[in-house]
C-alpha positions in Angstrom: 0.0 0.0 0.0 2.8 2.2 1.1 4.2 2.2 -2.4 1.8 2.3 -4.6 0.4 5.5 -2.6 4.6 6.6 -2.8 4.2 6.2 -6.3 0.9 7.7 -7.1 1.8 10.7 -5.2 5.5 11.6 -6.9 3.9 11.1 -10.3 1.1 13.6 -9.1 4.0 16.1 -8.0 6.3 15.5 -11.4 3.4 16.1 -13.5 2.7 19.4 -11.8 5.6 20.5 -13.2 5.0 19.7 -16.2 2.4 18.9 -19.2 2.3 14.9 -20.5 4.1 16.2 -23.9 7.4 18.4 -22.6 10.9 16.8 -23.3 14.3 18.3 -22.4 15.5 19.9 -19.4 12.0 21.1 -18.0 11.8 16.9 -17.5 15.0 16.7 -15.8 14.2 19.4 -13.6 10.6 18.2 -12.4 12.4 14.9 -11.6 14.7 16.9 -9.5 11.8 18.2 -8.0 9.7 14.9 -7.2 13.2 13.8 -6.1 12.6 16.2 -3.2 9.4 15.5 -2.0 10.7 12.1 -1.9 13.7 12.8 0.5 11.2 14.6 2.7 8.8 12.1 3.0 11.7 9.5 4.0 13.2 12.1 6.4 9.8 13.0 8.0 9.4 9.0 8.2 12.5 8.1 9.6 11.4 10.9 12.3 8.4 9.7 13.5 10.2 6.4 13.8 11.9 7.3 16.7 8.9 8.2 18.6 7.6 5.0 18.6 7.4 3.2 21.9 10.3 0.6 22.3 9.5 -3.1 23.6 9.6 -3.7 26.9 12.0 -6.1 28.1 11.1 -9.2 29.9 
């Protein structure tokens, strides 16, 4: 689920950036910016990780 809603939603932010027909450097640079969104999602992720409660030890 996790990926297919990580896919859906960087394809939504890449074609923002641009229309279904545009080649050339306007493609490179909404990858670039997908690429972020990306990074922030994993960052924000990787925090909320470390607020989850640990196991307790027997």
């Amino acid at each position: 689920m996790g990926i297919a809603l990580g896919t859906a939603l960087t394809t939504v932010v890449f074609f923002t950036y641009i229309s279904a027909d545009t080649r050339g450097p306007a493609v490179s640079s909404a990858f670039t910016d997908s690429l972020w969104y990306v990074i922030g999602t994993l960052l924000t992720m990787w925090a909320l990780m470390l607020l989850l409660p640990r196991p307790g030890r027997s």
